[in-house]
Structure formats: C-alpha cells, structure tokens
C-alpha positions as CSV (number, residue, x, y, z in Angstrom):
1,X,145.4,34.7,141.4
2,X,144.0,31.3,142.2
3,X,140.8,30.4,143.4
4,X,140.6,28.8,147.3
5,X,139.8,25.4,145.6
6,X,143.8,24.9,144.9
7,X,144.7,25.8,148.2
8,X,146.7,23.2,150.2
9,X,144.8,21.9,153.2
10,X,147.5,21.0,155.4
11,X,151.2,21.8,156.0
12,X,153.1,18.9,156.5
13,X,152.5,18.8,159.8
14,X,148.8,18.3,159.5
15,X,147.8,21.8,160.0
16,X,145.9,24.5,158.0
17,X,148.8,26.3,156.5
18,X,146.7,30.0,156.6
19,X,144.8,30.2,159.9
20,X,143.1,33.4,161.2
21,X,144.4,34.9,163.9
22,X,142.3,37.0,166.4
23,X,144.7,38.7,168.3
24,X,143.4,42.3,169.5
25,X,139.6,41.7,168.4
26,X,137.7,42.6,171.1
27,X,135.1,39.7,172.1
28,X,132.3,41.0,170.7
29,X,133.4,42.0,167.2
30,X,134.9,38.3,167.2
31,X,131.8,36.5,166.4
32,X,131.1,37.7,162.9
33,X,135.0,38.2,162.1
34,X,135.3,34.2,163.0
35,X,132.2,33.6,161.1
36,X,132.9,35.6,158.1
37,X,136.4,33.7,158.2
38,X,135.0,30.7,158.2
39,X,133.0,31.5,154.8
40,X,136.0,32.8,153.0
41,X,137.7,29.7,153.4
42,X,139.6,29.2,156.5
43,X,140.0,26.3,158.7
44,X,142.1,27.2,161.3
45,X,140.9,29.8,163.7
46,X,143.3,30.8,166.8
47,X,143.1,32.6,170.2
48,X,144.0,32.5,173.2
49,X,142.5,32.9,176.7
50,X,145.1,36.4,177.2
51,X,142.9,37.4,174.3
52,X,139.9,37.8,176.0
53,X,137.8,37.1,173.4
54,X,136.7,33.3,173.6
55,X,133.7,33.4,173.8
56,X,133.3,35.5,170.8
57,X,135.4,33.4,168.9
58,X,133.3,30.1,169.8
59,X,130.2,31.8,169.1
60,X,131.7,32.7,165.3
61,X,133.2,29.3,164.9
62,X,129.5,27.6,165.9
63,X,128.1,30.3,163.3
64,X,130.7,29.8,160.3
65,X,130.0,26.0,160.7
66,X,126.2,26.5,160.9
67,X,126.6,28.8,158.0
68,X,129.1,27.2,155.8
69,X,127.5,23.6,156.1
70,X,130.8,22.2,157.6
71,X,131.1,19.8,160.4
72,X,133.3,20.8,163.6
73,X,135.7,18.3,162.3
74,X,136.6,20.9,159.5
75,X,137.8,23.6,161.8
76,X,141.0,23.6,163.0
77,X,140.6,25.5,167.0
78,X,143.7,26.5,168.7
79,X,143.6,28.1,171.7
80,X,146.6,29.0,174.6
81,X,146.9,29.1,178.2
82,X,147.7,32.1,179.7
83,X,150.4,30.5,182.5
84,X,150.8,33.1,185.0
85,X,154.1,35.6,185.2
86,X,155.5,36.3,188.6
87,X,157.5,39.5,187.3
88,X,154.0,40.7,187.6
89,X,153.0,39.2,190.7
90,X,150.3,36.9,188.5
91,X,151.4,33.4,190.4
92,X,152.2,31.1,188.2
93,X,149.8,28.1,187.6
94,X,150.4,24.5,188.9
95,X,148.8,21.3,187.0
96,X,145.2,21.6,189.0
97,X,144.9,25.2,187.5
98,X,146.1,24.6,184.1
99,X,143.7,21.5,183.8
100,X,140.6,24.3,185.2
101,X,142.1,26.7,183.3
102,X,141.4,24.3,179.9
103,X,138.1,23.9,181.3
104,X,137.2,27.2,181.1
105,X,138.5,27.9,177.7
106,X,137.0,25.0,176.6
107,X,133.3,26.5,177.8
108,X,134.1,30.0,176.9
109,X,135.0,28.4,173.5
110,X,131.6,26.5,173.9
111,X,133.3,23.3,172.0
112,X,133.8,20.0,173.6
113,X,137.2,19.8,172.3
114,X,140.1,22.0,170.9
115,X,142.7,20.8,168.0
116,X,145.4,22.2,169.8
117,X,146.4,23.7,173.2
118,X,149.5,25.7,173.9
119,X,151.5,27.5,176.7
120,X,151.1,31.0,175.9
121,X,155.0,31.9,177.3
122,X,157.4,30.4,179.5
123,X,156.7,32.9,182.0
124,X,155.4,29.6,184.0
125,X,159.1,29.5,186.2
126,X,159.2,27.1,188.5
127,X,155.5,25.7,187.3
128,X,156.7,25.1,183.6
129,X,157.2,21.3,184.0
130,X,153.7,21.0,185.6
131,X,151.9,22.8,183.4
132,X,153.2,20.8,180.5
133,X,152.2,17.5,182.4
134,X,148.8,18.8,182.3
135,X,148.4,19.5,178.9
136,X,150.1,15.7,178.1
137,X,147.4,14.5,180.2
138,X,144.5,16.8,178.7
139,X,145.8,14.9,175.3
140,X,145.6,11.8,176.7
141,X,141.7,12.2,177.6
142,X,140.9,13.5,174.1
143,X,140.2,17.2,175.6
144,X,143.1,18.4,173.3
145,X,143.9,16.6,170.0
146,X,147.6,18.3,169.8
147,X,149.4,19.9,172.4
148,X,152.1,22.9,171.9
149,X,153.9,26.0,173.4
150,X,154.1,28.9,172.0
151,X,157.4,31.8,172.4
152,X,159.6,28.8,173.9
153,X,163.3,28.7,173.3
154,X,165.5,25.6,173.1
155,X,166.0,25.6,176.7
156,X,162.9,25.8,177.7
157,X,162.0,22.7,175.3
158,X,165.1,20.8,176.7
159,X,163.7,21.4,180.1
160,X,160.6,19.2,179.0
161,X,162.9,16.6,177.7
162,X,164.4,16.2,181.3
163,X,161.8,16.1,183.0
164,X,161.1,12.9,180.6
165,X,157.9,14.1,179.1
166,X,157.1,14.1,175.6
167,X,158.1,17.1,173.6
168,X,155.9,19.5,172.1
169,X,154.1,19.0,168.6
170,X,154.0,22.8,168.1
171,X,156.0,26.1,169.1
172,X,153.9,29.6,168.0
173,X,156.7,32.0,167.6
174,X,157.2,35.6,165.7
175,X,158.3,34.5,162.7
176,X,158.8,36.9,159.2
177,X,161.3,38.1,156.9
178,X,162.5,40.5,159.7
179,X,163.1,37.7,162.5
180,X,164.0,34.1,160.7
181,X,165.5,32.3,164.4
182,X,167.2,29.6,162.0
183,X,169.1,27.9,164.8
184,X,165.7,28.3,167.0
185,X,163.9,26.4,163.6
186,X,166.9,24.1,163.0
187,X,166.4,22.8,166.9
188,X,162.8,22.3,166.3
189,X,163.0,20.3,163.0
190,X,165.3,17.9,164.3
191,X,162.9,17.1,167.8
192,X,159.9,17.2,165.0
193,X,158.4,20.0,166.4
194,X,156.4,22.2,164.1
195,X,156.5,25.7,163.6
196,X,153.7,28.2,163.6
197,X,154.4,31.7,162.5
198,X,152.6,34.7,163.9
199,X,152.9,38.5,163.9
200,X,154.2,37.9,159.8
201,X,153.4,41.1,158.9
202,X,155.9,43.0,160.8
203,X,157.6,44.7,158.6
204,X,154.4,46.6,156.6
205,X,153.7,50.0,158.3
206,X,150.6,49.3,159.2
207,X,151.7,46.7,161.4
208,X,150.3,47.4,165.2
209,X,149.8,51.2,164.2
210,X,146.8,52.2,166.1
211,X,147.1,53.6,169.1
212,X,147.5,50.8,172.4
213,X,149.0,48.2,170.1
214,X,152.1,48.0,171.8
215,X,155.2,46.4,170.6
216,X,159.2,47.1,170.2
217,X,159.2,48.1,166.3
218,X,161.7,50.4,166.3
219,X,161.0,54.2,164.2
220,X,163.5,53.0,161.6
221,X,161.8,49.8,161.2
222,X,158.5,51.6,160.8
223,X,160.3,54.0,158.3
224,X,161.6,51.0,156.4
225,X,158.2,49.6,156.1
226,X,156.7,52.7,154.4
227,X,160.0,53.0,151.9
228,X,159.1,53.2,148.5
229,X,161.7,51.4,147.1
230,X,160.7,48.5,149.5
231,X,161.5,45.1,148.3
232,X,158.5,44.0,149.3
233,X,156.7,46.6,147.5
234,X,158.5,46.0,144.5
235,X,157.7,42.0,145.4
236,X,154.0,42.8,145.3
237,X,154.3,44.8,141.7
238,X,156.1,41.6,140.2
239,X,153.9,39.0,141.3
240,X,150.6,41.2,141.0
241,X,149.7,40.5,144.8
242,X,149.8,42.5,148.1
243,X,152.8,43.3,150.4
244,X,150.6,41.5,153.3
245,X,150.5,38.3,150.7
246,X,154.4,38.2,149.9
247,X,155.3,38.4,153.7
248,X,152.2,35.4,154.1
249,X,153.5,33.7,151.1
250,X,157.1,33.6,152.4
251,X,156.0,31.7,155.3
252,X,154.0,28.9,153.8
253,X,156.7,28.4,151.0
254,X,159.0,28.1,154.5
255,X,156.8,25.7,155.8
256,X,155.4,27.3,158.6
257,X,151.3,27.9,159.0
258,X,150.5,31.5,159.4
259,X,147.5,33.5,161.2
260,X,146.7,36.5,159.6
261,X,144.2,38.9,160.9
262,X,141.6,41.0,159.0
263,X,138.7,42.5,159.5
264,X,138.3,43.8,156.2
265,X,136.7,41.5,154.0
266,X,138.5,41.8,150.5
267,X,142.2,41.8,153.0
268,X,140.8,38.8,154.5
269,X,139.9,36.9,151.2
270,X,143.5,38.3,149.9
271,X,145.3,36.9,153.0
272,X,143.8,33.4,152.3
273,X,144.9,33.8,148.6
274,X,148.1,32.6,148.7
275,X,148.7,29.5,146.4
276,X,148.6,31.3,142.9
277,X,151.7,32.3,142.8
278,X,155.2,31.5,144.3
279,X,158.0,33.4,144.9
280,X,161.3,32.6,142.9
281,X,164.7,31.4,144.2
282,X,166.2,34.9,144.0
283,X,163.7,36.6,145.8
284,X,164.3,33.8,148.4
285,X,167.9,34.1,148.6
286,X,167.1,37.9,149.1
287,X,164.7,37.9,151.9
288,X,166.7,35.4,153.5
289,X,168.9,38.7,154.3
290,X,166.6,40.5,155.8
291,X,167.1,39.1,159.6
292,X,167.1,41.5,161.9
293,X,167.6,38.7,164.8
294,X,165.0,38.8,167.7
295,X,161.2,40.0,166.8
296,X,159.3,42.9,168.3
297,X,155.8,41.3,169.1
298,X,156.8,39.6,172.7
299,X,158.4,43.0,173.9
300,X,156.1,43.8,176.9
301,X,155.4,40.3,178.1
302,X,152.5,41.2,177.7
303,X,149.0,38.6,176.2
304,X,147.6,42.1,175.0
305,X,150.9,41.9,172.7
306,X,151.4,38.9,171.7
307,X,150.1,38.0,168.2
C-alpha cells in the first residue's frame, strides 16, 4: 500500500476525494473521531445538522487543525440543511429559516464559514425553490464557498432550472457497486454537477448492523454480503486490501468523493489508503453488473438514516 503522501488532493471537481463521514456518531464521541481524522490525513470532514452532532464535529475539526498544524483553509467542511418534511408534520422551511437555519450550523460548527452547504432531501415541497434561493444567496455573501443538494433526482434539479436559479455544484447521493443511478449520473455530468457518494459500503455485512441503524437492506442482500465466495472478498485477496477499500476504491476510480466512517483507528487509516492500488478493467466491467437499481440508505426518510 501507498503512503498518504501520494494521495490525490482533489477530485476533479475540486474536492477531497476521501472525506469522513460522521453519520451516526453521537456529538460527543465526534470531537476526537474528527480530530483523530484529521491526523490520519483527511481533509474533508462532513455532517449534517439531522446529525445532531455539530458541535462535536466543530470542536474536532478546531482540534485536528490545532493539532495537526493546518490552517482552516486545509479542511474541507460540509455540512446540510435539514429542510423540513410535511409527511411528518415538520413544516417545511421558507428562505428566512433556511438562512437562520445556516446560522446556527454555522455556530454549532463554531467556524465562520463552511466549504459547502447542501439540502439534506427534497422533502422541502412547496418550499424547495426558496430554500435553494437562500443557499445561492448564502454563496453570494461568502457564508458558503459551494452550495449543493444532496438525494435530489433530475426533476427536482430541473425544478431549480425553471425557477431560473443556478444549478447545483454538488448532489450527495447513495452511490456503490449495489446502486450505480447511471442515467441519475449521466444527467448530472452534462449540467456539471458533481457527485458525492455516500453509504459506499453497502454491500459488506457489517453495514448498518447494530441495532437502531435503520435502513431497507434486504436479508438476501445481507446474506450476499457475508458470502464467501464474494467478489469482493475475492477483490480484497487479489489486490492485498480490505473489502471496505475495494467498494471505497471503486468510487474514486468513478470519480465520485466518498465519506467513509470509522471509529477504529487502523479502519480509519485503511479507508484513507486508497491510491496504492487500482482496480483492473475486468474487475470494472464486472462490478459494473452488480446494480441492484435504487439504494437502501434513504428508506425511512429519515436524517437518523441517511449516510
């Protein structure tokens, strides 16, 4: 394996291609997880204010930085609004709330600026268009450096587009061998909008296997994951990595940054490690069969279960 030194920097997009994700790590755990992130190399952190865990994360990223000797400059901080759902009777939030909702992240984070915003879900309805105006306008200011969406289809994207505002930079969407959305991807690429994967390690068993981590992962898909005669255990054995780094690996070599999470030290220096090897053509061609259409991270609707 390589050492972090060779790792690319940025995707072509002009993002950390390995971020760490902190989905499901409760707020206080989150400080040293961010901060021990941070020393094993990564740039990117992301969460999310449905995370509940902000505050945490802002205290590890001001630690990491102290720690590592970095300016805030070299951290890459994404964080999401949570945009209201009326299925659940959680009203929906206009521009005035979306721009206060910011502001709170924003001190929960305890940062003066975040590299990039996003819209959690399009569970906005009628409020979509108005919440997107606010995040165009929190870019203009200089609050938000790059503004996104996360879990948005092509309609909701084209729904931007008529309301003549400009499109997203980003979409955060479930993407692994398992659930590929090529039409979904093909849209994006040609209205330069960039993809970030996350929930990319679906298909291990260990995926979302404690108890409360809800999603729709089916018991056959679980049973598949635990196979022995797994391709991507047999992946792992011919490139001398992990089954977590294959499915990671997969992604970057598609282009998309990924957020893995870990709070095991050696898994979270292994996630990172991803640029000494590369997997061939045929391997390629053969996970590129795997698509099992939709993912099973967004099932519930719920920010508890989305990655």
């Amino acid at each position: 394996m390589t050492d972090h030194s060779t790792r690319k920097s940025k995707t072509a997009a002009g993002i950390p291609p390995v971020g760490f994700g902190t989905y499901l790590i409760a707020d206080d755990d989150a400080p040293a997880a961010v901060a021990a992130a941070i020393a094993a190399g990564y740039r990117h952190i992301d969460t999310a204010a449905g995370y509940q865990n902000e505050a945490g994360v802002g205290r590890g990223i001001r630690e990491g930085i102290e720690d590592a000797g970095l300016d805030r400059s070299d951290i890459f901080v994404t964080t999401k609004l949570w945009p209201g759902n009326p299925a659940w009777g959680d009203k929906p939030k206009g521009y005035g709330e979306t721009v206060a909702a910011f502001a709170g992240s924003l001190d929960a984070l305890g940062l003066d600026y975040v590299d990039l915003y996003l819209i959690h879900a399009p569970s906005g309805g009628s409020e979509r268009v108005n919440e997107w105006r606010a995040l165009v306008d929190l870019k203009a200011q200089g609050k938000a450096r790059s503004i996104g969406v996360s879990n948005y289809t092509e309609a909701h994207v084209e729904e931007i587009r008529a309301a003549g505002l400009p499109l997203p930079e980003y979409n955060q969407i479930e993407l692994h061998p398992w659930s590929q959305k090529p039409q979904l991807l093909e849209f994006m690429a040609k209205n330069g909008i960039a993809p970030i994967a996350y929930s990319s390690l679906v298909p291990l068993s260990t995926w979302r296997a404690a108890p409360g981590q809800g999603s729709a992962k089916t018991s056959e898909m679980r049973a598949a994951g635990d196979e022995a005669g797994s391709p991507f255990k047999a992946m792992a054995v011919k490139y001398g990595v992990t089954e977590a780094q294959v499915l990671l690996r997969w992604g970057v070599q598609k282009g998309f940054a990924v957020l893995p999470k870990s709070l095991n030290p050696v898994r979270m220096r292994q996630n990172i490690d991803l640029f000494g090897f590369e997997i061939d053509a045929e391997d390629m061609a053969l996970l590129a069969t795997m698509d099992r259409g939709d993912g099973v991270a967004w099932a519930t609707g719920d920010p508890r279960f989305m990655g």
